[in-house]
DODRENSE-266591 format. One record per atom (N, C-alpha, C): x, y, z; residue number from 1; atom name. Coordinates in Angstrom, 1 decimal, padded with zeros to 4 digits. Atoms other than C-alpha are relative to their C-alpha. Last residue first. Layout:
<pts>
PT | X | Y | Z | NUM | CA
...
</pts>
This chain:
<pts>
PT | -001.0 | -001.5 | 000.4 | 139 | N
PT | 008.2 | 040.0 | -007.3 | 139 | CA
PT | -000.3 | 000.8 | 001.2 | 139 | C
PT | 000.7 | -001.1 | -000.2 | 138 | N
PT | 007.2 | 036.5 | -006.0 | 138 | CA
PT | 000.8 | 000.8 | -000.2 | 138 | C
PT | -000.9 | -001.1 | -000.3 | 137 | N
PT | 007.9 | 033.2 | -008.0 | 137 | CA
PT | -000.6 | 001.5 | 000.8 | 137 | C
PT | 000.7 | -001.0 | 000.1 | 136 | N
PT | 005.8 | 030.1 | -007.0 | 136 | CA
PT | 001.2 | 001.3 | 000.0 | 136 | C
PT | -001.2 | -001.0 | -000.5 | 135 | N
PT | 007.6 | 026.7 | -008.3 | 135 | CA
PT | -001.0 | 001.3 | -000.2 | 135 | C
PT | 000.6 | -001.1 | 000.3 | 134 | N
PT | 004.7 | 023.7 | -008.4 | 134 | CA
PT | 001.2 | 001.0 | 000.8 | 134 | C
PT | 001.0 | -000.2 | -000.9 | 133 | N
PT | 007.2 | 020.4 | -008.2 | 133 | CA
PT | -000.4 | 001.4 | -000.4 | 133 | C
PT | 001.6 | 000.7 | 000.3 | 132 | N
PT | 009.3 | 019.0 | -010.3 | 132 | CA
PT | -000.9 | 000.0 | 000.6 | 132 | C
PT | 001.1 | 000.3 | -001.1 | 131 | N
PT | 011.7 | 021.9 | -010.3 | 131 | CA
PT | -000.8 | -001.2 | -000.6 | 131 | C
PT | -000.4 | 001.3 | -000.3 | 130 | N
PT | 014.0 | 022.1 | -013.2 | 130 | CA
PT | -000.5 | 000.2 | 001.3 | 130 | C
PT | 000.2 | 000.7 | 000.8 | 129 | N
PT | 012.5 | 025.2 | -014.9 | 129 | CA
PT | 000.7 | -001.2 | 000.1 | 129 | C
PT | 001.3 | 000.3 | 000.8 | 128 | N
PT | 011.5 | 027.4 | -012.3 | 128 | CA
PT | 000.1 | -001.1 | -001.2 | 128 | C
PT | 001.0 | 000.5 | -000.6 | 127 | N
PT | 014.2 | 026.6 | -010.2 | 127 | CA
PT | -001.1 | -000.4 | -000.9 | 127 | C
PT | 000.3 | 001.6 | 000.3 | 126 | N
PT | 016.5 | 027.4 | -012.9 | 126 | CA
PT | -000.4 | -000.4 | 000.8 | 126 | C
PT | 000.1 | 000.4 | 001.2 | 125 | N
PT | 015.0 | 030.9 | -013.5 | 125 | CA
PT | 001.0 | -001.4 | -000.1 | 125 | C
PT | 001.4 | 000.5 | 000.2 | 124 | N
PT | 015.0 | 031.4 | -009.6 | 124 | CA
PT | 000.2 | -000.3 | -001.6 | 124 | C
PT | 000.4 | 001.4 | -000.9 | 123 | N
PT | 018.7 | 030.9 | -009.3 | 123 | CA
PT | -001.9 | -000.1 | 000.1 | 123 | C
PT | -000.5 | 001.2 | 000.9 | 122 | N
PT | 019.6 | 033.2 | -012.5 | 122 | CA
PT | -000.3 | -000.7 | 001.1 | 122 | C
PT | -002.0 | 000.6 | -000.1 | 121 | N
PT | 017.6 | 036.0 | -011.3 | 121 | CA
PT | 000.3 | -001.3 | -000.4 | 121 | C
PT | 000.2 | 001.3 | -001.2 | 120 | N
PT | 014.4 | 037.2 | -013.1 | 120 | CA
PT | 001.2 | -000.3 | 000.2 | 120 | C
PT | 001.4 | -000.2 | 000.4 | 119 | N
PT | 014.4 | 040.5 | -015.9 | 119 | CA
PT | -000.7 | -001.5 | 001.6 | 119 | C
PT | 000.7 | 001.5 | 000.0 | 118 | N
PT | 017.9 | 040.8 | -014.4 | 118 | CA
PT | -001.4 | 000.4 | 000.1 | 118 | C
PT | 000.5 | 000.1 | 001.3 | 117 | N
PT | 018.9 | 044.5 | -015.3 | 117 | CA
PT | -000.3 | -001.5 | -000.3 | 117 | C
PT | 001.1 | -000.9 | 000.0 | 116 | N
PT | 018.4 | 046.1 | -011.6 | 116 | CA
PT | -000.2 | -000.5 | -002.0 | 116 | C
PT | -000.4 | -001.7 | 000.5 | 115 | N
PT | 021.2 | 043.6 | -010.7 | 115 | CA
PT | -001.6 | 000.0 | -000.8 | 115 | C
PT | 000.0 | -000.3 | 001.1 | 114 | N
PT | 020.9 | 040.3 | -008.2 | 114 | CA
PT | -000.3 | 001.5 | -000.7 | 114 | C
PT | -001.0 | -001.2 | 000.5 | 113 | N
PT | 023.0 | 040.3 | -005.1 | 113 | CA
PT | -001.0 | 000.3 | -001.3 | 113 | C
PT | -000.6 | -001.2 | -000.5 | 112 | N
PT | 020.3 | 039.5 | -002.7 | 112 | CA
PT | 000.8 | 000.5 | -000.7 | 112 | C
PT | -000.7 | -000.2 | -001.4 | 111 | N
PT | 018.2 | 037.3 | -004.8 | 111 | CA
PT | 000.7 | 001.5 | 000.2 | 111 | C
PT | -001.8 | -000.2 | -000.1 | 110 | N
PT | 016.1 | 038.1 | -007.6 | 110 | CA
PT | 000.6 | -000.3 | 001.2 | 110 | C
PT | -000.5 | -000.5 | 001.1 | 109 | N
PT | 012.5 | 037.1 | -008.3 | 109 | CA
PT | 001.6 | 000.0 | -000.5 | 109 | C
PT | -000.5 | -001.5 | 000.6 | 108 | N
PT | 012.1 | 035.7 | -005.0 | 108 | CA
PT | -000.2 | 000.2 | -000.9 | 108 | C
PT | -001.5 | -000.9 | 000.0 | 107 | N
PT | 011.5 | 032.1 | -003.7 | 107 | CA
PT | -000.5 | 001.4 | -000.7 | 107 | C
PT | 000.0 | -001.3 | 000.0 | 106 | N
PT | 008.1 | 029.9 | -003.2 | 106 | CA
PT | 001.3 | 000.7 | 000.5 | 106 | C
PT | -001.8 | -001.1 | 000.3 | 105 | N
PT | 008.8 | 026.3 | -003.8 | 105 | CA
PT | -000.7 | 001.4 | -000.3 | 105 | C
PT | -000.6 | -001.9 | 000.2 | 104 | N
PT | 005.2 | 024.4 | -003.4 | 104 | CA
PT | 001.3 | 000.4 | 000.3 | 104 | C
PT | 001.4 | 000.2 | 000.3 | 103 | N
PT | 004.4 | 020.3 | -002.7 | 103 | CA
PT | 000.0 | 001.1 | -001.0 | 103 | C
PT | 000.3 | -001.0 | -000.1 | 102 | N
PT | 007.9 | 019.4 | -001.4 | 102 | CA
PT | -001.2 | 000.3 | -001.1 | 102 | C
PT | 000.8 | 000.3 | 000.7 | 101 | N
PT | 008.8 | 015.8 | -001.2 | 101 | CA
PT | -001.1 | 001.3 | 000.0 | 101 | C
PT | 001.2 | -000.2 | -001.2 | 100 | N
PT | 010.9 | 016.0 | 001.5 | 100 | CA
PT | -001.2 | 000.3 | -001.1 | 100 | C
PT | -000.5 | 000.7 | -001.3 | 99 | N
PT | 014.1 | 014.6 | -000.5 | 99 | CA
PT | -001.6 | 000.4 | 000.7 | 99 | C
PT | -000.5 | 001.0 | 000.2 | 98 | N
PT | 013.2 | 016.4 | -003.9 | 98 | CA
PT | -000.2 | -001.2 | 001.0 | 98 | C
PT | 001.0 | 000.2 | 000.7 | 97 | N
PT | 012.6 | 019.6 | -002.5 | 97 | CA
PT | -000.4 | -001.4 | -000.2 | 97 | C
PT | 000.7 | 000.1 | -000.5 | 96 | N
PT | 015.8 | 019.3 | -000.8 | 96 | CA
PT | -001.4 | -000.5 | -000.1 | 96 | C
PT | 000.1 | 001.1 | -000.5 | 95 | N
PT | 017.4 | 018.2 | -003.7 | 95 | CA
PT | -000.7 | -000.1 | 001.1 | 95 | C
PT | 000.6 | 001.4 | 000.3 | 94 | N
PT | 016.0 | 020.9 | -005.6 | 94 | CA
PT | -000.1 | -001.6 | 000.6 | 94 | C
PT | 001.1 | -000.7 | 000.0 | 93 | N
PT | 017.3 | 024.0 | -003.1 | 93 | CA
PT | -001.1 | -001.4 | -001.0 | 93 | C
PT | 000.6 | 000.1 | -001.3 | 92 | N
PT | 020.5 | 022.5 | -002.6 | 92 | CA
PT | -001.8 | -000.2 | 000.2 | 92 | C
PT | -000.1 | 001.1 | -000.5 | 91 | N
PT | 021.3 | 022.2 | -006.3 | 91 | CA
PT | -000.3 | -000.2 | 001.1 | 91 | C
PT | 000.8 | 000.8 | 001.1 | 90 | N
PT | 019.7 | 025.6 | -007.3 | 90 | CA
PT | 000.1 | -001.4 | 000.8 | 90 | C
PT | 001.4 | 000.0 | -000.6 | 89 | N
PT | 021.7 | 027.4 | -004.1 | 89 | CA
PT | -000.8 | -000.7 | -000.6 | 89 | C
PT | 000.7 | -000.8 | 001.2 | 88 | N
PT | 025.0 | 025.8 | -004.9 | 88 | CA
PT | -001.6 | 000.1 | 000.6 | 88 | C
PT | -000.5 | 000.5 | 001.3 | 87 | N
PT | 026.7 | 024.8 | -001.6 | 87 | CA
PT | -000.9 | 000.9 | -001.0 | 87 | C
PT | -001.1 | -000.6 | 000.7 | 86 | N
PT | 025.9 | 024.8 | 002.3 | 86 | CA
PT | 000.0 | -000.7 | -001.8 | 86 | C
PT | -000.8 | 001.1 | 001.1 | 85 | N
PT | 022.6 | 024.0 | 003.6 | 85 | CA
PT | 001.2 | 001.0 | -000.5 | 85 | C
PT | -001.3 | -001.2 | -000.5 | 84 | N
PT | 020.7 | 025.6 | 007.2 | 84 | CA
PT | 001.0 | -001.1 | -001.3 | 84 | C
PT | -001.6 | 000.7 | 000.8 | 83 | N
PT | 017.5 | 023.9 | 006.8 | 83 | CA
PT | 000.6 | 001.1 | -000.2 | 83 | C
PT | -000.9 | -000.5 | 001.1 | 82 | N
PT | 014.3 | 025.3 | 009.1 | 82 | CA
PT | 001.0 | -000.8 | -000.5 | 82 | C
PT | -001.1 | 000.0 | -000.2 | 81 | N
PT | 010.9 | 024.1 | 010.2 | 81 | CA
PT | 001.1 | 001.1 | -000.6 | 81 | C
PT | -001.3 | -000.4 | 000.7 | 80 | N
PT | 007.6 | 025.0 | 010.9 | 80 | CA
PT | 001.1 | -000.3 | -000.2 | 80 | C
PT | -000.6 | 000.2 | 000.5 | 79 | N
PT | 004.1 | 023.7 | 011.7 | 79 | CA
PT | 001.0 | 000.4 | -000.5 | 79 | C
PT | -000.7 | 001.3 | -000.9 | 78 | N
PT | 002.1 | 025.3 | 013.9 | 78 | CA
PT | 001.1 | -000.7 | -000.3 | 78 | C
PT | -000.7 | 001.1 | 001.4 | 77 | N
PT | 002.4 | 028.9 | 011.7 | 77 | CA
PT | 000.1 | -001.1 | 001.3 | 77 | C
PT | 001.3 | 001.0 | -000.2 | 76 | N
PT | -000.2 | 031.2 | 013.8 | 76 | CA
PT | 000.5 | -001.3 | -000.7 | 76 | C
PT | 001.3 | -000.2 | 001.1 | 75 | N
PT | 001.7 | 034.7 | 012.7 | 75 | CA
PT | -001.2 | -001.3 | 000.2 | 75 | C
PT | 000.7 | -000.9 | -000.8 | 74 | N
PT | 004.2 | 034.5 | 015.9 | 74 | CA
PT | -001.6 | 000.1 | -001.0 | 74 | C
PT | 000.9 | 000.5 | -001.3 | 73 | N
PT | 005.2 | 031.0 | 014.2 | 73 | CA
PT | -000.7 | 001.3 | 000.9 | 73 | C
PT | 001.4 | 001.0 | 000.6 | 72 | N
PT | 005.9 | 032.4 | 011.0 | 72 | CA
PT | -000.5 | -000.6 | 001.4 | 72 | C
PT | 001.3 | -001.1 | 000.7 | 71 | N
PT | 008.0 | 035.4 | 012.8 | 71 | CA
PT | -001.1 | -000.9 | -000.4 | 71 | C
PT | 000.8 | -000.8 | -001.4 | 70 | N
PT | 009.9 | 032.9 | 015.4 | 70 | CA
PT | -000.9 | 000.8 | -000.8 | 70 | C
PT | 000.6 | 001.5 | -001.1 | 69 | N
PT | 011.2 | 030.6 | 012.4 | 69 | CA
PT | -001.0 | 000.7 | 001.1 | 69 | C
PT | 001.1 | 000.4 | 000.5 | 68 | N
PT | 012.1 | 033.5 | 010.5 | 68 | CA
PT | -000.7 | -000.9 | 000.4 | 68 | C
PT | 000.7 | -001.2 | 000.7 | 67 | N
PT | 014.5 | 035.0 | 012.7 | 67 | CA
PT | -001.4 | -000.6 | -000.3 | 67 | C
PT | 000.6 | 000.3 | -001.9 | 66 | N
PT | 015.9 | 031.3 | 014.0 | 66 | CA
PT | -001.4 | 001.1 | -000.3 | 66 | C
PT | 000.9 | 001.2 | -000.2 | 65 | N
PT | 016.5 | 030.9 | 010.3 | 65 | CA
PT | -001.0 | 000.2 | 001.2 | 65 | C
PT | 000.8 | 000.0 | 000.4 | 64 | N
PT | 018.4 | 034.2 | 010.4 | 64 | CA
PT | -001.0 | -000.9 | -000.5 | 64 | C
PT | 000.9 | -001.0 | -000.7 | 63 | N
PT | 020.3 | 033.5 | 013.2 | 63 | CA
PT | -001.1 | 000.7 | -001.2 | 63 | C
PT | 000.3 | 000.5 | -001.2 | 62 | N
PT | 021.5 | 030.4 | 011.5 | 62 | CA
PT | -000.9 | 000.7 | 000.6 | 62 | C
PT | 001.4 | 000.7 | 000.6 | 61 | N
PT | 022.5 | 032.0 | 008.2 | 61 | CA
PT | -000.8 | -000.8 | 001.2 | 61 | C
PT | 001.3 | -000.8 | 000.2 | 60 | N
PT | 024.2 | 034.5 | 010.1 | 60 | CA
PT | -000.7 | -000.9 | -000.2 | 60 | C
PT | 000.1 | -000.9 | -000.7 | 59 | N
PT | 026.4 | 032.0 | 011.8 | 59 | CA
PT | -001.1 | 000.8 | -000.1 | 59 | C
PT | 001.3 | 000.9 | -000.2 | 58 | N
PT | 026.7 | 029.9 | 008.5 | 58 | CA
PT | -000.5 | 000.4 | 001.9 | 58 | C
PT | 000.8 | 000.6 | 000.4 | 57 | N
PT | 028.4 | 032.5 | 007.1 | 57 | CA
PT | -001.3 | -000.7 | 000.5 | 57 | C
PT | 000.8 | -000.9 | 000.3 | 56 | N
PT | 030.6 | 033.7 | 009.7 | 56 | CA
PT | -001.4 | -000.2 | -000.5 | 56 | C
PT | 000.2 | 000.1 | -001.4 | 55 | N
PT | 032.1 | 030.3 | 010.0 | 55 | CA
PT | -001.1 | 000.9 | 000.4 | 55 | C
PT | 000.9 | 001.6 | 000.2 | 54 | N
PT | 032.3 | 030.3 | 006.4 | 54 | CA
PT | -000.8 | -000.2 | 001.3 | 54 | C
PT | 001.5 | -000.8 | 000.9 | 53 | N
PT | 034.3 | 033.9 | 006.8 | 53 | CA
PT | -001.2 | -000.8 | 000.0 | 53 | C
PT | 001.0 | -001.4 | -001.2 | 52 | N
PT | 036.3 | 032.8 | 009.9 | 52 | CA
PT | -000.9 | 000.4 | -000.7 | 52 | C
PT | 000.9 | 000.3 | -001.1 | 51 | N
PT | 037.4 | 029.2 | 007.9 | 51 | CA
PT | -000.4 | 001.0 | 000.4 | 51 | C
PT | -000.5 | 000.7 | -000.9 | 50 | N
PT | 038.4 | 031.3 | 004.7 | 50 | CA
PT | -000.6 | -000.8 | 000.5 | 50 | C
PT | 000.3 | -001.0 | -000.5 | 49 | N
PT | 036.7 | 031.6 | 001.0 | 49 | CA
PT | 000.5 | -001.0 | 001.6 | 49 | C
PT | -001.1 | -001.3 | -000.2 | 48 | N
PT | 038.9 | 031.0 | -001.6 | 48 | CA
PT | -000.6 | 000.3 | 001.6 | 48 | C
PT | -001.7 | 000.2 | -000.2 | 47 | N
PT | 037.2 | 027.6 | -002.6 | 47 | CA
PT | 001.0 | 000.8 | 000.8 | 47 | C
PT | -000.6 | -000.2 | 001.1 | 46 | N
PT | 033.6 | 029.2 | -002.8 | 46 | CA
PT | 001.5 | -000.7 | 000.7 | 46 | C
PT | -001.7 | -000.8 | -000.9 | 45 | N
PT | 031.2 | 028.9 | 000.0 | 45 | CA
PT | 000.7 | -000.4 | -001.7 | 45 | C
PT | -001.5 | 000.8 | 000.8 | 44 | N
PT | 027.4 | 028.9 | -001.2 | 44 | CA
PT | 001.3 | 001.0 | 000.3 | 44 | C
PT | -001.1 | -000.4 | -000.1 | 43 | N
PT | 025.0 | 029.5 | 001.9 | 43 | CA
PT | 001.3 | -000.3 | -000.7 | 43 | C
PT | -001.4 | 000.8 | 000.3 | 42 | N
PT | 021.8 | 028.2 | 001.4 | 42 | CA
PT | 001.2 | 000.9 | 000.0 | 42 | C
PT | -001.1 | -000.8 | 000.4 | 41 | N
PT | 018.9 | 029.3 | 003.6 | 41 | CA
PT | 001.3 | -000.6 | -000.5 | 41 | C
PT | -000.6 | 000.6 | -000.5 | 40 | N
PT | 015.5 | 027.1 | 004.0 | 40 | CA
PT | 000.9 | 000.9 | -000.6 | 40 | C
PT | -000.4 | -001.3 | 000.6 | 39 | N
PT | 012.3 | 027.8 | 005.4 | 39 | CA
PT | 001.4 | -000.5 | 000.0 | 39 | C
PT | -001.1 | 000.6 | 000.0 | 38 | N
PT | 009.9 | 024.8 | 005.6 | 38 | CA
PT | 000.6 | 001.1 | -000.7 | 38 | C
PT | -000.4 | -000.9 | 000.5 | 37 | N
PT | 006.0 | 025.7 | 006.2 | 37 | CA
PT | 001.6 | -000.5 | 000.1 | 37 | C
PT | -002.1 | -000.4 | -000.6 | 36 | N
PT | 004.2 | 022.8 | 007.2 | 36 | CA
PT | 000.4 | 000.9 | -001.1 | 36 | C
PT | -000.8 | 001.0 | 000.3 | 35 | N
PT | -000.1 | 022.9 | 005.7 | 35 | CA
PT | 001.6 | 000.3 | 000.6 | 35 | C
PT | 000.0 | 001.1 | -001.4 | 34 | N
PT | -003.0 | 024.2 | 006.9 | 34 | CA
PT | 000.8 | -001.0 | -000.1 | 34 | C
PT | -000.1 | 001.7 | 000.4 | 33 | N
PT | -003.9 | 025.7 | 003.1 | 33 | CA
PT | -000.1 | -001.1 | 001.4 | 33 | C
PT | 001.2 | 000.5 | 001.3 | 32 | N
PT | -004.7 | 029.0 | 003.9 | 32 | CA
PT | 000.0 | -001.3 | 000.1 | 32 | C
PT | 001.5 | -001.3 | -000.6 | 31 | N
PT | -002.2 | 029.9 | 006.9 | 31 | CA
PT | -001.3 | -001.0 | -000.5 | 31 | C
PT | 000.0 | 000.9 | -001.0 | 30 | N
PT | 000.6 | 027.9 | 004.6 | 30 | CA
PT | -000.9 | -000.2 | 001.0 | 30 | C
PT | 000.1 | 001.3 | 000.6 | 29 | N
PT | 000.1 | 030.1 | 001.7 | 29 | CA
PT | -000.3 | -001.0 | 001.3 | 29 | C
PT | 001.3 | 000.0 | 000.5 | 28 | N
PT | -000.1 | 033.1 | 003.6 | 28 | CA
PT | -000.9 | -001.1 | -000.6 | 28 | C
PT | 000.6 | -000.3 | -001.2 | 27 | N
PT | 003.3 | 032.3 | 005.2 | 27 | CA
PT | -001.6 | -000.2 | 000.0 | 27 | C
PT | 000.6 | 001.5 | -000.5 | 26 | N
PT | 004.3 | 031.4 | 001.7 | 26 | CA
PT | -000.4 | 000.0 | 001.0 | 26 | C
PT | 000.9 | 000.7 | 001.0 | 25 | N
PT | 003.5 | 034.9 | 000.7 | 25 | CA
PT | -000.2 | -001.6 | 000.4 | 25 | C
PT | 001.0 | -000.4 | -000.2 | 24 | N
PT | 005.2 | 036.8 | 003.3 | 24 | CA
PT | -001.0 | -001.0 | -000.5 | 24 | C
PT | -000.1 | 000.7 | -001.0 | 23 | N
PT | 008.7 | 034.7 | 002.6 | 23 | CA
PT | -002.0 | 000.1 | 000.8 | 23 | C
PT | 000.3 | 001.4 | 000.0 | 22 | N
PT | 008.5 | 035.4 | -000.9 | 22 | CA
PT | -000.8 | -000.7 | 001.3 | 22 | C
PT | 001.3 | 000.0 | 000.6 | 21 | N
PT | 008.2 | 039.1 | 000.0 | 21 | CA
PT | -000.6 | -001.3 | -000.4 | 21 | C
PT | 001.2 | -000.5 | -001.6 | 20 | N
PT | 011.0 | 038.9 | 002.4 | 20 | CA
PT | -001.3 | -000.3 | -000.4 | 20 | C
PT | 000.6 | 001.5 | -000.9 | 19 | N
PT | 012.6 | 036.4 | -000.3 | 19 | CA
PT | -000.4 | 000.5 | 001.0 | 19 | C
PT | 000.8 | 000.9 | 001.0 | 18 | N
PT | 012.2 | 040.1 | -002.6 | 18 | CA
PT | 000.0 | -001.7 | 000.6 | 18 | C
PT | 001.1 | -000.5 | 000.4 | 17 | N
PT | 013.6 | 042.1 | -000.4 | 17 | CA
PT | -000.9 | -000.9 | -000.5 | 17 | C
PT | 000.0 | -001.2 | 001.2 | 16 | N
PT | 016.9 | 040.3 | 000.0 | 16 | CA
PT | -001.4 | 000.5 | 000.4 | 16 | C
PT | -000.4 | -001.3 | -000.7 | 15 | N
PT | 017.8 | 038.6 | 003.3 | 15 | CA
PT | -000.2 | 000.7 | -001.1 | 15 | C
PT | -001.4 | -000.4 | 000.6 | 14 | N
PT | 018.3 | 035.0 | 001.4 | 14 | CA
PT | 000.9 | 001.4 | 000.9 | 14 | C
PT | -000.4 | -000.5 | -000.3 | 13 | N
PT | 015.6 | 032.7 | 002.1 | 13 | CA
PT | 001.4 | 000.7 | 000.0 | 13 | C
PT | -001.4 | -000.3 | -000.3 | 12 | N
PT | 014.2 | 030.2 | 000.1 | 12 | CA
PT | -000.3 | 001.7 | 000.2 | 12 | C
PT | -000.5 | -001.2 | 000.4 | 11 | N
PT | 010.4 | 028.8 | 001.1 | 11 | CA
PT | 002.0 | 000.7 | 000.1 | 11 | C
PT | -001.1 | -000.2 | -000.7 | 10 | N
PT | 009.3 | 025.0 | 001.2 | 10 | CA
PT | 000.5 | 001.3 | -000.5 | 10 | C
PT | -000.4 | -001.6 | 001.1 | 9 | N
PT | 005.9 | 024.6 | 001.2 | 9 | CA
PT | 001.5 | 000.2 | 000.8 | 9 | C
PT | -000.6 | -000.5 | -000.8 | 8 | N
PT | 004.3 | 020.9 | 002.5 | 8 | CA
PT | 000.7 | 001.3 | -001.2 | 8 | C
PT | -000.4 | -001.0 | 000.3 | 7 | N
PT | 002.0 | 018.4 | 001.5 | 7 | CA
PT | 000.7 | 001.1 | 001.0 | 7 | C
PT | 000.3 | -002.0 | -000.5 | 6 | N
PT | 002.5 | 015.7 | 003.2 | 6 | CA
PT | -000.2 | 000.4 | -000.4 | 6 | C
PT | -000.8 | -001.1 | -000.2 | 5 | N
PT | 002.9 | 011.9 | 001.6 | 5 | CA
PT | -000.7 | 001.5 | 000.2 | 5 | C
PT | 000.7 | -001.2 | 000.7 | 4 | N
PT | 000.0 | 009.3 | 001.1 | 4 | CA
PT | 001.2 | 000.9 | 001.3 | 4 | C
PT | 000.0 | -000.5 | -001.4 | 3 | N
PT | 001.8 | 005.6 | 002.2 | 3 | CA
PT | 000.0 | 001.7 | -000.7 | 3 | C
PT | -000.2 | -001.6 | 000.2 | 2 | N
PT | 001.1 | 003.8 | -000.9 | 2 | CA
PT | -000.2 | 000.5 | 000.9 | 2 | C
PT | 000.8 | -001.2 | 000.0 | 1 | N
PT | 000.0 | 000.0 | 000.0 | 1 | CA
PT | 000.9 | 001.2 | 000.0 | 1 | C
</pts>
């Protein structure tokens, strides 16, 4: 017998504007529906980059989990988690998905660094199109 899987919404976080706005949204989503909210921050390290900086890294990314962890639950969110992932955000961000069998992907337009002449940033535009699951973009 088929053991009937969660639904569940997994939102990326970055600290930009625009995964603030994601982040509002799946909130609302989750609210609505009555479904786990799963917030998850990737942190790509590069070759060059020290132990104190990486350290640093996943430091913020931490306290900003905890962050959003405490706001969706002040709003009525029973269900929450977070993931704290190092590496490519696309790859992270799929296999998660992937692995928990994620229902909805709500992310950004642009992340934190992206420029005023990206029509969509390059990590949501290959979400959107290598996701196998419903990908919600918010501008």
């Amino acid at each position: 017998m088929k053991r009937k899987r969660m639904s569940s919404i997994l939102v990326g976080i970055d600290g930009s504007k625009y995964s603030e706005k994601a982040f509002e949204y799946a909130c609302e989503l989750s609210i609505l529906k009555n479904i786990p909210l799963i917030i998850i921050n990737v942190v790509e390290e590069y070759a060059t980059t020290g132990y104190s900086i990486s350290r640093e890294l996943r430091r913020s990314s931490n306290e900003m989990l905890r962050e959003y962890k405490g706001r969706a639950e002040s709003i009525g969110i029973q269900n929450s988690s977070t993931i704290h992932s190092v590496g490519n955000a696309v790859e992270e961000i799929l296999k998660i998905a992937n692995r928990k069998y994620i229902d909805t992907l709500v992310i950004g337009s642009r992340g934190k660094y992206g420029t005023s002449d990206d029509m969509i940033g390059g990590t949501s535009y290959k979400l959107v199109h290598y996701s196998k699951c419903t990908v919600t973009v918010v501008k």
